[in-house]
C-alpha positions as a printed Julia matrix, in Angstrom:
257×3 Matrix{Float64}:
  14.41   32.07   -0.51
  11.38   34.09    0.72
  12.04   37.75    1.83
  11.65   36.44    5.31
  14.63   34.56    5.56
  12.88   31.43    6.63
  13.2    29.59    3.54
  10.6    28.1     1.32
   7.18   26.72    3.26
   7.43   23.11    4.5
   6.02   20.63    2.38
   2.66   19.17    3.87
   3.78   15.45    5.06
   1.43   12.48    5.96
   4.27   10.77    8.36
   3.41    9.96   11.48
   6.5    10.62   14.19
   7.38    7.19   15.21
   6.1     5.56   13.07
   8.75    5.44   10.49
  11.68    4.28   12.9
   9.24    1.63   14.22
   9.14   -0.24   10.97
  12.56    0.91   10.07
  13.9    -1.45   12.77
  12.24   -4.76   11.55
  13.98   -3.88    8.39
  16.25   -7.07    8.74
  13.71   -9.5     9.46
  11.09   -8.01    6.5
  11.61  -11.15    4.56
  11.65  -13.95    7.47
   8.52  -15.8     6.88
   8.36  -16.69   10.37
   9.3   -13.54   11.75
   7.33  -10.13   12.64
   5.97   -9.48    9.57
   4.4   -12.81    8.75
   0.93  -11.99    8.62
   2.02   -9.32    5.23
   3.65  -13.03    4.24
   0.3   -14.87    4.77
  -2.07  -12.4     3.04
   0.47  -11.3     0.26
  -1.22  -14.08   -2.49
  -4.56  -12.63   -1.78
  -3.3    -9.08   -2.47
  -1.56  -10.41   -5.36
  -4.6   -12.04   -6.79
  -6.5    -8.85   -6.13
  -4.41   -6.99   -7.67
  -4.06   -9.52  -10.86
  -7.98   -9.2   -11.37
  -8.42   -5.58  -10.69
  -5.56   -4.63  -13.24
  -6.8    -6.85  -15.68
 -10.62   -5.7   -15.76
  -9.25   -2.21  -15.53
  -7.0    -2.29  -18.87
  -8.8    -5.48  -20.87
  -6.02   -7.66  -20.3
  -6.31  -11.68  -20.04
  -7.08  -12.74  -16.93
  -4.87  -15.4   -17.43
  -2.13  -13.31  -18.55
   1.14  -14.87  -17.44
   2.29  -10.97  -17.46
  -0.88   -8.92  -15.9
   1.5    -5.75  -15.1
   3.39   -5.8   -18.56
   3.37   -2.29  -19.65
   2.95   -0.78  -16.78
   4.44    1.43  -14.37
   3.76    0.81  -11.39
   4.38    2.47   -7.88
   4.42    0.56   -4.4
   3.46    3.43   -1.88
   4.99    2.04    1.74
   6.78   -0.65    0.2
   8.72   -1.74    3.07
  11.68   -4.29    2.31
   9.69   -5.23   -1.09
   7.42   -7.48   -0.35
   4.86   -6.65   -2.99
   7.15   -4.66   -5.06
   9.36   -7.91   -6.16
   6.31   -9.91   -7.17
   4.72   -7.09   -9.05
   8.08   -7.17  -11.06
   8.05  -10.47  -11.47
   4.45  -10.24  -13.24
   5.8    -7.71  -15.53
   5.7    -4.12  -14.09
   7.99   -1.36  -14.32
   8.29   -1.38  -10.32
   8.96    1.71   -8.29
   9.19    0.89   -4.43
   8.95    3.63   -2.42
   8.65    4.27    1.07
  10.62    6.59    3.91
  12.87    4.65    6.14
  15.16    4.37    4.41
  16.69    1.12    6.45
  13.37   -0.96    4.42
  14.86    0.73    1.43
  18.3    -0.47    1.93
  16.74   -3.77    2.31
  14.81   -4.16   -0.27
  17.51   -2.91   -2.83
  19.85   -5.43   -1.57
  16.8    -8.6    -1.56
  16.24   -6.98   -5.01
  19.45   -7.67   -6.33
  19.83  -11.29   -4.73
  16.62  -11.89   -6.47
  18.44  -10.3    -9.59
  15.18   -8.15  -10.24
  15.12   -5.19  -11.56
  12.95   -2.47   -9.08
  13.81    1.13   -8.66
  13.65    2.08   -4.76
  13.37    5.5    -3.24
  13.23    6.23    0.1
  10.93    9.26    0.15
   7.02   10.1     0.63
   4.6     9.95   -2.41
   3.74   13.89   -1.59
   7.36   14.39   -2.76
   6.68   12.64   -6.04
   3.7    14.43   -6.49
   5.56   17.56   -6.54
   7.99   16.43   -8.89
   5.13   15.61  -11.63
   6.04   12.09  -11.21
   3.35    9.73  -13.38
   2.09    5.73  -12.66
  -0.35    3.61  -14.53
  -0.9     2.19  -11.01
  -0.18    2.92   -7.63
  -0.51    0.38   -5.14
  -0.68    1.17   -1.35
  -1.28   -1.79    0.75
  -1.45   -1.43    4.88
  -0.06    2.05    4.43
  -3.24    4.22    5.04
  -4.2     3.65    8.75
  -0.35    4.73    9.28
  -0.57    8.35    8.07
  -1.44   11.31    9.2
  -3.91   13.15    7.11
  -5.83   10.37    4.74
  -7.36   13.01    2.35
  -3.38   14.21    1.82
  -2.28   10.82    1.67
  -4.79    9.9    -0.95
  -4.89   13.01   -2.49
  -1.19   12.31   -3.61
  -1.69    9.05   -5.02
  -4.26   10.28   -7.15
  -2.15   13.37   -8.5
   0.64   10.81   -9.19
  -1.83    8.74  -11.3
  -1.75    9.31  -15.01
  -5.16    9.61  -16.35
  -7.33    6.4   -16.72
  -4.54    5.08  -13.93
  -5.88    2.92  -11.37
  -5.47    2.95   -7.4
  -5.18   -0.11   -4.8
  -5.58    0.35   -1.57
  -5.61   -1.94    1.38
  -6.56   -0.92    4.93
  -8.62   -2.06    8.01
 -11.99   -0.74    9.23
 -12.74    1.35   12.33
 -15.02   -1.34   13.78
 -15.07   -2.88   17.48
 -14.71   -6.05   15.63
 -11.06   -5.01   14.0
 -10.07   -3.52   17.65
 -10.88   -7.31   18.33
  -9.23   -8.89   16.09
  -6.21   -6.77   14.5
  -5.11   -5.15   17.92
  -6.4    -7.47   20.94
  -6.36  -10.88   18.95
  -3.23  -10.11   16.27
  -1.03   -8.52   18.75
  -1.55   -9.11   22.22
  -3.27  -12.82   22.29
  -1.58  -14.72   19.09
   1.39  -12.57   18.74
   1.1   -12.5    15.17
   2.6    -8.58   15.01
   4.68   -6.39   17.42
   2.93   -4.65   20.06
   1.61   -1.53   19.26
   1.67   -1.66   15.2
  -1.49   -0.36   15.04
  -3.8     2.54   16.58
  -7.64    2.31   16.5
  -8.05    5.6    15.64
  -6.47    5.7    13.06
  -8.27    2.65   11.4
 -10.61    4.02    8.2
 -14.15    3.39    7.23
 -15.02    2.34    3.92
 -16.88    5.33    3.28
 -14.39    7.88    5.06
 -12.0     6.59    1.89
 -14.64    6.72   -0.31
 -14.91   10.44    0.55
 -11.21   10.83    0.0
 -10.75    9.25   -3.04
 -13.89   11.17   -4.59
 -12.05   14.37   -3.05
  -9.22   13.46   -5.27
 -11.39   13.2    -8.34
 -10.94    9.4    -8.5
 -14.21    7.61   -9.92
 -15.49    3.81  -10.03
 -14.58    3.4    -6.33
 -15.53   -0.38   -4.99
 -13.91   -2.43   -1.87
 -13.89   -6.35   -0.87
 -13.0    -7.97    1.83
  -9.75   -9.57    3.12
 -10.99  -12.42    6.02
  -8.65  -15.29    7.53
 -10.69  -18.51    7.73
  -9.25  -20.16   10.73
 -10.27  -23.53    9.22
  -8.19  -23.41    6.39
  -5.52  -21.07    8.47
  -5.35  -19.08    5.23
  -6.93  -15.69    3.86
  -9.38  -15.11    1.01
 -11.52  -12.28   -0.78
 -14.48  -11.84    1.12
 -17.66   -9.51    1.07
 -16.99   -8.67    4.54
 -15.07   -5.48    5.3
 -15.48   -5.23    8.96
 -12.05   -5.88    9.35
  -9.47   -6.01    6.46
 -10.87   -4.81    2.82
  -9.42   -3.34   -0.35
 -10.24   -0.23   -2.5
 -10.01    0.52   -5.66
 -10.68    3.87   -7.12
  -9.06    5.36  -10.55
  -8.28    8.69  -12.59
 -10.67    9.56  -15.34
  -9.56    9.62  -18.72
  -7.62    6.98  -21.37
  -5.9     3.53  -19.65
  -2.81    2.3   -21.1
């Protein structure tokens, strides 16, 4: 205790109030296909396949491993009720799911264990396991960065939680008119496809305002592609085009598993 009285200084925290009990409460419906959350459902193959290739030009594995993540330990920053945490398992990780409500936590442990897979859950921030010393081989964070509060925190935490020659995934949407379109006016308000008011605009990030915070964290090798939906197929795919959904990858100099 400081001579103060007052206790030790607050941790610095990249929640956002609000937004932790508004995802807390879809907790239940997380893994409904058809239910608030099926967009994550739609594009979670093409995150899945990103992160398949990334990981296996980043550590020289097979690209037709049946077992890209074997080896690894893995963390799933703002995991919500699993959804990429259980299918990272299944392709061989040593899964930590992580993320602060702690109803998605409860959820996920309990799909976990239906699913009889083995994932560790926590329901805390990644600046807490950045204090602890807490190490990854990867660190995943998909749709968790235009949530939080300070980005250069936010990333700066993944990175310290990386072990050297770890790699970070990220997956976000840009700060364009076009995504204001499309991921606010089209996703939520015309098609319906999430709750009203998942998102803020402002709070959207440029490509190169991550690049900036993932070189701030000393993170090297830093390269994005696009997520699109083709509305012919009614599907998603990589894309070059980040004006609206893309993913980053950046990663921690030294030795890779």
């Amino acid at each position: 205790m400081s001579s103060s009285g007052r206790g030790a200084p607050r941790r610095a925290s990249t929640l956002v109030s609000g937004e932790v009990d508004k995802f807390d409460r879809l907790a239940q419906d997380w893994w409904d296909p058809a239910g608030p959350m099926r967009p994550l459902h739609r594009i979670n193959p093409v995150r899945l396949a990103y992160i398949r290739e990334e990981v296996c030009r980043h550590f020289g594995r097979e690209d037709r491993a049946a077992f890209p993540l074997e080896g690894l330990s893995v963390l799933d920053v703002g995991c919500g009720a699993g959804l990429l945490s259980e299918p990272a398992a299944r392709l061989g990780g040593a899964v930590t799911g992580l993320d602060p409500a702690p109803g998605m936590i409860e959820a996920a442990r309990r799909h976990a264990a239906e699913s009889g897979l083995a994932v560790t859950y926590r329901a805390d921030t990644v600046e807490t396991l950045a204090a602890e010393g807490a190490s990854f081989d990867l660190v995943i964070a998909m749709e968790v960065v235009e949530h939080v509060a300070d980005v250069d925190l936010f990333v700066g935490s993944c990175a310290a939680v990386l072990k050297p020659g770890g790699l970070l995934l990220l997956a976000t949407i840009n700060r364009t008119l076009r995504a204001f379109a499309l991921a606010i006016v089209g996703a939520e308000y015309v098609l319906r496809w999430l709750p009203k008011g998942t998102h803020d605009w402002e709070r959207f990030v440029t490509p190169e305002e991550l690049r900036r915070s993932c070189e701030a964290a000393g993170l090297a090798g830093y390269a994005t592609r696009g997520m699109v939906f083709d509305p012919l197929d009614r599907d998603w795919r990589l894309s070059r085009d980040t004006a609206v959904n893309y993913l980053a990858r950046a990663a921690k100099p030294g030795s890779a598993a």
